[in-house]
C-alpha positions as CSV (number, residue, x, y, z in Angstrom):
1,X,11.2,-44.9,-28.0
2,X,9.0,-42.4,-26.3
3,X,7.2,-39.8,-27.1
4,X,8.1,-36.1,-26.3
5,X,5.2,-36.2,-23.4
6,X,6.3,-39.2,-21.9
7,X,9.8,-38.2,-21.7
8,X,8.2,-34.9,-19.9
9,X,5.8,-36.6,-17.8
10,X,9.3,-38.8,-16.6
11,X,11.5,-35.8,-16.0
12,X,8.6,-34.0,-14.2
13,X,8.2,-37.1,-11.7
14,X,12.4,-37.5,-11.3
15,X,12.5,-33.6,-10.7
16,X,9.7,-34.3,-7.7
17,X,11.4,-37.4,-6.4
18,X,14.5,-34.9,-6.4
19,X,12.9,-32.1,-4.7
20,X,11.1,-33.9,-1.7
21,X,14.5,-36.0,-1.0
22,X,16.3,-32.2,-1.3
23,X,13.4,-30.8,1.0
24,X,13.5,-34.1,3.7
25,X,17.0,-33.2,4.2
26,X,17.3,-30.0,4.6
27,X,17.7,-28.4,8.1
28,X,14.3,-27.8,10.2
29,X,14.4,-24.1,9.5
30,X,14.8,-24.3,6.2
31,X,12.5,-27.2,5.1
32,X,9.1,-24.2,4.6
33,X,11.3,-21.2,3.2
34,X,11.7,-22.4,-0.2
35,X,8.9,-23.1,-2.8
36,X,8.6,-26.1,-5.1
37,X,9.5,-23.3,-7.8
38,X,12.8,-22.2,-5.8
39,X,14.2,-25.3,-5.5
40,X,13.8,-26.2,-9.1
41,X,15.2,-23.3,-10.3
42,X,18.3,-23.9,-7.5
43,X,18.7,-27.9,-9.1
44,X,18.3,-26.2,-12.6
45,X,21.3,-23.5,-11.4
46,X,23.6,-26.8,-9.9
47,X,23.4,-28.5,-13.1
48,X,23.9,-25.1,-15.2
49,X,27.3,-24.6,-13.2
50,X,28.8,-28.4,-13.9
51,X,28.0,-27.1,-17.3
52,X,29.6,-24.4,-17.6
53,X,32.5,-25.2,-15.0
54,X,33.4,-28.4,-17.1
55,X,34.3,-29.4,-13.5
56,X,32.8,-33.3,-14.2
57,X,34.9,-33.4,-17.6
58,X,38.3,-35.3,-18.2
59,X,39.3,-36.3,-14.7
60,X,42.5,-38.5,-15.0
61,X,41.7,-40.3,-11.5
62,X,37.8,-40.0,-11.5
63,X,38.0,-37.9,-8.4
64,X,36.8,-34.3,-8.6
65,X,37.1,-31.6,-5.7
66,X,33.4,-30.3,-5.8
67,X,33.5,-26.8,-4.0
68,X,29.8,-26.4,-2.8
69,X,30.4,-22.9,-1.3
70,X,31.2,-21.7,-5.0
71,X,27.9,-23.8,-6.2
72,X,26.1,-21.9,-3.7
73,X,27.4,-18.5,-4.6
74,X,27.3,-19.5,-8.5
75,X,23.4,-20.2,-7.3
76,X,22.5,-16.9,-5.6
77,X,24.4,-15.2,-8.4
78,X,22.3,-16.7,-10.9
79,X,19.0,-16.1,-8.8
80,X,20.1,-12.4,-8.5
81,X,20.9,-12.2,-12.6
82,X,17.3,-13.5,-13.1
83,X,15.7,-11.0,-10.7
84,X,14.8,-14.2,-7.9
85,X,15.3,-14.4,-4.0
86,X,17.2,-13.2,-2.7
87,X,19.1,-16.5,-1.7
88,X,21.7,-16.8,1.0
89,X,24.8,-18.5,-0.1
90,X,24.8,-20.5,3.4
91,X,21.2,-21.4,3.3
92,X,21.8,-22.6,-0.7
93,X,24.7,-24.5,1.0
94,X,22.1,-27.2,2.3
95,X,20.2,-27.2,-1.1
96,X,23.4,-27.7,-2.9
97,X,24.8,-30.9,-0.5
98,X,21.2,-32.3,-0.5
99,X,21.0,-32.1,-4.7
100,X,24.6,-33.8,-4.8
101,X,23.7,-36.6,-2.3
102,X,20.9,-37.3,-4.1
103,X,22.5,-37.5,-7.4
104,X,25.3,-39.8,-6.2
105,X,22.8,-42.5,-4.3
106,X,20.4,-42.6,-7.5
107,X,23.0,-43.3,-9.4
């Protein structure tokens, strides 16, 4: 079993293998405008809303209608809560498709 560091030093290094692959494919314009800090807090905001949507829970034919406009506005709302951005729901659009496609190819 490991220790509480090494499970931190692991989750630190996913979460940076997560944000370059979220930052390579977002578009040109968009690839500087965020920090290291906003995108965390974006992936942190993603995974809060499958939480609390319960959207990934009990699907009879494992298929699941994943509304990335609401994840972005569920994003920007967040980020407005905790006094960040201001996002734009079209611009979190890209952050949101990029943090999905990398969660389904690591998988």
């Amino acid at each position: 079993m490991a220790s509480i560091d090494e499970e931190v030093r692991i989750a630190e290094q996913e979460d940076a293998k997560e944000m370059a692959y979220i930052r390579e494919a977002l578009p040109a314009e968009l690839k500087e405008k965020y920090t290291d800090g906003d995108l965390l807090f974006m992936m942190e905001a993603i995974v809060d809303y499958f939480y609390e949507s319960h959207i990934l829970e009990g699907t009879a034919n494992d298929y699941v209608d994943i509304d990335m406009d609401k994840i972005s506005e569920y994003v920007c709302q967040r980020a407005t809560q905790e006094q960040r951005g201001p996002y734009v729901a079209d611009e979190v659009f890209f952050v949101v498709q990029a943090d999905i496609d990398y969660q389904e190819n690591c998988d």
